[in-house]
Every structure is written in C-alpha cells, then in structure tokens.
C-alpha distance (Angstrom), angle and dihedral (degrees) to the residues before:
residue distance angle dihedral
X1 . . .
X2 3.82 . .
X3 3.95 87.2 .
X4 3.99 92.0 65.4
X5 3.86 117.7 126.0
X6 3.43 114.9 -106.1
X7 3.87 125.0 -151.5
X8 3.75 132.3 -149.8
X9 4.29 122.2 -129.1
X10 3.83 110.7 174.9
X11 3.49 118.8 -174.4
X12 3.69 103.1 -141.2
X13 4.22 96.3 139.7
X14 4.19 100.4 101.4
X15 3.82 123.9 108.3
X16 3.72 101.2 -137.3
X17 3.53 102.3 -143.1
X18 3.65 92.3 179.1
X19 3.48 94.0 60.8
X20 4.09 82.7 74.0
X21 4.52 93.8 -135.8
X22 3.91 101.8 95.2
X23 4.03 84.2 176.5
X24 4.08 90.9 62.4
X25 3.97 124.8 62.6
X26 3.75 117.0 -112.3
X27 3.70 90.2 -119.6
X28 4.00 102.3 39.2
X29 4.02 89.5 72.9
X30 3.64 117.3 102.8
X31 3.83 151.1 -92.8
X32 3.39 124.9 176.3
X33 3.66 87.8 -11.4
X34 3.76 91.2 -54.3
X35 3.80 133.5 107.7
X36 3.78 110.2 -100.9
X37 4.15 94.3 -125.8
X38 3.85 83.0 44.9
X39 4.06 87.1 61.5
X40 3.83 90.8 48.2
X41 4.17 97.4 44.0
X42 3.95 81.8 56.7
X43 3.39 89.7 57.0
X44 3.66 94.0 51.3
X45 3.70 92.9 54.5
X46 3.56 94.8 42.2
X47 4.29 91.4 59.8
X48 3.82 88.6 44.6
X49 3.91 112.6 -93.0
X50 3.72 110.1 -179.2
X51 3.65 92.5 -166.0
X52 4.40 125.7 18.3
X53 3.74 115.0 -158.0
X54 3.91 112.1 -168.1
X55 3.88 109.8 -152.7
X56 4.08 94.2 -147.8
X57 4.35 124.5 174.8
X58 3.99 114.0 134.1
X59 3.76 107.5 69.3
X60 3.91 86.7 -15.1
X61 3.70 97.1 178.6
X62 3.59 101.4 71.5
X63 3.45 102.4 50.4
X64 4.22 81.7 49.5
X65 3.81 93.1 52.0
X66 3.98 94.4 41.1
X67 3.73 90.1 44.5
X68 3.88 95.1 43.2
X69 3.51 92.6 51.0
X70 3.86 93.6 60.2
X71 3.35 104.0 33.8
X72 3.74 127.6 14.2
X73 3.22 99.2 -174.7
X74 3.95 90.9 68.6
X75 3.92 112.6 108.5
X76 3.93 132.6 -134.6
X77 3.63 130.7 -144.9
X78 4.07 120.7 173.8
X79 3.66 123.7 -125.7
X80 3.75 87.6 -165.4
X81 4.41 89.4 174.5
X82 3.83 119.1 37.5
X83 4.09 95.4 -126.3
X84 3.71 100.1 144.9
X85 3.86 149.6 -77.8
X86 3.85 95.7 -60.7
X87 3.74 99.1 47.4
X88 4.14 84.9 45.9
X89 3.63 86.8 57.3
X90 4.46 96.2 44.8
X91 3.80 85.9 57.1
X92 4.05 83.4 78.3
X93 3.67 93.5 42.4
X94 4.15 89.0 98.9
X95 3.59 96.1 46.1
X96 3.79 90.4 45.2
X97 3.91 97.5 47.5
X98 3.55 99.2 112.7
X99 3.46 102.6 32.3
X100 3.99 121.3 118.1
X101 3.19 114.0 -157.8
X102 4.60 152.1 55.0
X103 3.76 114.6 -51.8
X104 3.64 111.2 -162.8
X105 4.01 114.3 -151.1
X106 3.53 112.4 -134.1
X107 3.75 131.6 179.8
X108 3.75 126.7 -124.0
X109 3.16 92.5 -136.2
X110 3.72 112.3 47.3
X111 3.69 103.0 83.8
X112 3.94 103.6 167.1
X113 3.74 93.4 69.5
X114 4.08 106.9 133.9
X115 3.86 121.0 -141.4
X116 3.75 91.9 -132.7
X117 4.05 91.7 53.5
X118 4.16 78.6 47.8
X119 3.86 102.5 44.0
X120 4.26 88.1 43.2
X121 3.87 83.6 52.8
X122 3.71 95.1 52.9
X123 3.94 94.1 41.5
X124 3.94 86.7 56.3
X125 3.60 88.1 44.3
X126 3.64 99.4 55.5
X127 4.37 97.9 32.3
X128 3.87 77.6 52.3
X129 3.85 93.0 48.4
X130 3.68 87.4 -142.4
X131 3.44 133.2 -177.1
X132 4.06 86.5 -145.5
X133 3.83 134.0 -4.6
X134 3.79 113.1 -157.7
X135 3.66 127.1 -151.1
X136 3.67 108.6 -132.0
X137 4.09 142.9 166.0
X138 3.79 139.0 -161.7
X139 3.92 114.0 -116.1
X140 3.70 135.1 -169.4
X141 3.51 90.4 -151.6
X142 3.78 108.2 32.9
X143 3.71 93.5 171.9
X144 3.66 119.2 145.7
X145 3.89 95.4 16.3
X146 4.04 140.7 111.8
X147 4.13 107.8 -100.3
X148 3.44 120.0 -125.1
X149 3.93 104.6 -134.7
X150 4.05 108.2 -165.8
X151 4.01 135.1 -163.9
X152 3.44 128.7 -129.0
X153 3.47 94.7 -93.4
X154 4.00 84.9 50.5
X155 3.58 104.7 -114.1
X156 3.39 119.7 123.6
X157 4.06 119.4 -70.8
X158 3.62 96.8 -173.8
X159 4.09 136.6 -44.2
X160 3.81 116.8 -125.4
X161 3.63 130.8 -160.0
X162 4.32 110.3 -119.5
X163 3.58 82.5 -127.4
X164 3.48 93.4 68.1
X165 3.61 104.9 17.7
X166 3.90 116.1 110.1
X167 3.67 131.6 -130.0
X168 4.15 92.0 -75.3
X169 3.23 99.1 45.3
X170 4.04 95.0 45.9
X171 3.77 88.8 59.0
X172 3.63 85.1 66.0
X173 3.63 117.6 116.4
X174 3.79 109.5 -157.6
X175 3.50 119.5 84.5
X176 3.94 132.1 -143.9
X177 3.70 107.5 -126.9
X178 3.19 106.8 -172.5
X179 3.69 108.3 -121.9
X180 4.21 103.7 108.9
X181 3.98 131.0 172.9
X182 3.67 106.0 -139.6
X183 3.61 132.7 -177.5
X184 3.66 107.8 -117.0
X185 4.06 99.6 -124.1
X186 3.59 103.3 41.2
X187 3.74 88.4 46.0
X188 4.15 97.2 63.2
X189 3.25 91.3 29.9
X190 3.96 93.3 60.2
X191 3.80 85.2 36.3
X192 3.90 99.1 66.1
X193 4.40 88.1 54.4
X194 3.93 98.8 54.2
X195 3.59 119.5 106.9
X196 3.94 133.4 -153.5
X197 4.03 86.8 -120.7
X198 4.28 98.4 141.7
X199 3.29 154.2 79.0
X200 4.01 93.5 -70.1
X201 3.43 99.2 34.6
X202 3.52 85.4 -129.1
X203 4.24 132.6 132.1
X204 3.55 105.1 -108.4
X205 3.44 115.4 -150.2
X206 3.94 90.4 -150.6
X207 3.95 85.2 60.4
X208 4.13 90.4 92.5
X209 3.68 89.0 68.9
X210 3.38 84.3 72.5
X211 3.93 96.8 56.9
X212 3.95 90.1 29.8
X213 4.07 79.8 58.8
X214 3.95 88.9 54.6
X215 3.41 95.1 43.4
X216 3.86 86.2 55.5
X217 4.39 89.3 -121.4
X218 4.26 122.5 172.3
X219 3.74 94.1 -105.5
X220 4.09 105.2 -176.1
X221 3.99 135.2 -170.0
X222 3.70 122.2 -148.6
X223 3.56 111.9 -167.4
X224 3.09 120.5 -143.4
X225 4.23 112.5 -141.9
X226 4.34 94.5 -157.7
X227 3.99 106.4 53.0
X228 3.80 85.1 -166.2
X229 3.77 84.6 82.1
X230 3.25 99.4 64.7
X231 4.00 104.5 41.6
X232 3.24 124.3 132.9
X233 3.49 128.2 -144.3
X234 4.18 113.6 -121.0
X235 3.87 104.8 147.4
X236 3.84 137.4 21.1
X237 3.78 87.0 -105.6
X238 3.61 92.6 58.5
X239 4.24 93.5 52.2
X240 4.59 83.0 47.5
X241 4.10 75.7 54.9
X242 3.89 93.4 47.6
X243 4.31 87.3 45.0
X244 3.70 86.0 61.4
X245 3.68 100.7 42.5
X246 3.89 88.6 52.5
X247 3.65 90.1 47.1
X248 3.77 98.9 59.3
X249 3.40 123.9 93.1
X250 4.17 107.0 -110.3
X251 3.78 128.3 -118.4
C-alpha cells in the first residue's frame, strides 16, 4: 500500500485581486526570488509525485511558460470559469482517468509547505487506508476559515465553509487548509454528485465529505503544529510576512 503512485494537483488558477497587479498571476509572484507555484511544484517532486498537474486560468500563460521551461513533464489543465475548488480539481479528471494511485491537492500559493509535514500526512493516509487525509491546524482566531467538524472516534464528520457554517460550527477552532490526500477513485467519483447549493454558488471541493460521510469513508485530519506552513498568500503584505518567516532562523 505504501508503494502506491502518488499524483500532484496544484491549484494555481485564481486571479488574486488582492494582490492589486491584475496583469500578473496570483501564483507567478515571488519568494526568495522564486515564483510561488514554483516553491510548491518542488515540493511535489520532493514527496514523490509521479505525475504534477497545474490547474492554471487567470493569466494562464505564464505560469505555462515558467513551468514548461523547468520541467516539461509538468501538466496543464484550464479552469477557463472561476466556479470553485471542486470544479478546479474535475478539470484534471480526463488527464487523470487511468491513473492508480493518491493525488495530493496542493495550492499554488502556499509555498512554505515542508516535505516532512507532507510525507507524515501521506503515511497516516495510507496506515489509515483512507479515502482522504486532511491537513489541518488549531487557531485562536479561526476567522475566515473552513471548520473541521470531527466524530467521536475523531475523524472527520464533515468540513464546512464559515460562510455557511452556523453558530456551532463557527466556534470551531480547527481550520481546513486546503492541502488533502485523496484516493484517486473515490475522489472523482464524489466529484461528479456535488452541487453549487451555498452561499458562493461555488463547487466546494470539501463538499465530498459529505458523500464520503454517507458512504461511511476513513476521513482523517493531520494537524499541522506551525500554521506558517500552511499560509496562503492573498495580498502583497502577506508574501512581506512570508519574507520574514523565511528569514528567521528555525527552531
């Protein structure tokens, strides 16, 4: 089981309108000097990814040429409309069709992702024999985030958006981060029954938990201790933040 190919999806289609440069892609602005999707494709190679998929839309090209020109091997699928995390992630459903395997969902824009927190994540994952592993973390101020609603037996229940989470579930203080390990087969096929039924109007890619939860699936949270791994980059603020936390010296 531990020997199963694994498979790279990296969300890297969003404008970023916060970032305030509507001519530059969200994830094509820089880190230490290096594109922020380029940071997160080396951490798919370093964990083992057989294949990388790069889910591009907003100023698509760049991200292709940059990508291309480091890696050939790196595949493109076109998230022509903006309609949320799960239909991102069915735009790689053709190229994925006869692949066996995990594909861990990564985002574009989350560069300080380590391979240990990654490679811990898939060990649970596959010791668990889960349909999907979660990487998670505990916040004071959980504001703004997906909840992480668990069982009795602590796996996960269901995750729901803030947007449409009520008063219960808001006072929740682990956060979705939106880095998963899914098993390839349960993941499309859960992907084809969710609906755009909430607040955004949007396909949520945290949706199959629901049908995973019917279907009575493993669903598993790793927490992750340092939340720093699992920012994401919204504003030019946030990447001065990032510049600081790569400059300091580590525990």
């Amino acid at each position: 089981m531990d020997n199963r190919p694994l498979a790279a999806v990296i969300m890297a289609a969003g404008q970023g309108k916060r970032m305030k440069n509507p001519d530059k892609a969200k994830v094509m602005h820089t880190l230490a000097g290096i594109p922020l999707v380029e940071h997160v494709v080396r951490l798919a190679r370093s964990v083992g990814c057989a294949r990388i998929i790069v889910v591009v839309g907003h100023q698509r090209q760049s991200v292709i040429d940059h990508l291309t020109g480091i890696d050939p091997s790196i595949e493109f699928a076109v998230q022509e409309q903006q309609l949320g995390t799960g239909h991102a992630v069915r735009m790689t459903e053709t190229l994925l069709r006869d692949f066996e395997g995990d594909i861990l969902i990564l985002s574009g824009d989350a560069p300080l992702t380590r391979e240990e927190t990654i490679r811990e994540a898939l060990r649970k994952h596959r010791t668990a024999d889960a349909a999907v592993t979660v990487l998670t973390a505990v916040l004071p101020d959980p504001d703004g985030y997906g909840r992480i609603i668990r069982d009795r037996n602590e796996h996960i229940l269901r995750i729901v958006e803030q947007k449409d989470a009520d008063a219960e579930e808001r006072s929740v203080h682990e956060i979705n981060s939106g880095i998963y390990v899914f098993r390839r087969d349960v993941l499309f096929d859960a992907l084809e029954r969710i609906t755009n039924d909430n607040a955004q109007g949007e396909y949520y890619l945290p949706d199959v938990f629901a049908i995973f939860r019917r279907e009575d699936r493993v669903m598993v949270p790793h927490v992750v201790e340092r939340f720093d791994e699992l920012r994401g980059v919204n504003t030019i603020d946030q990447l001065m933040e990032m510049e600081h936390i790569l400059a300091e010296p580590e525990d």
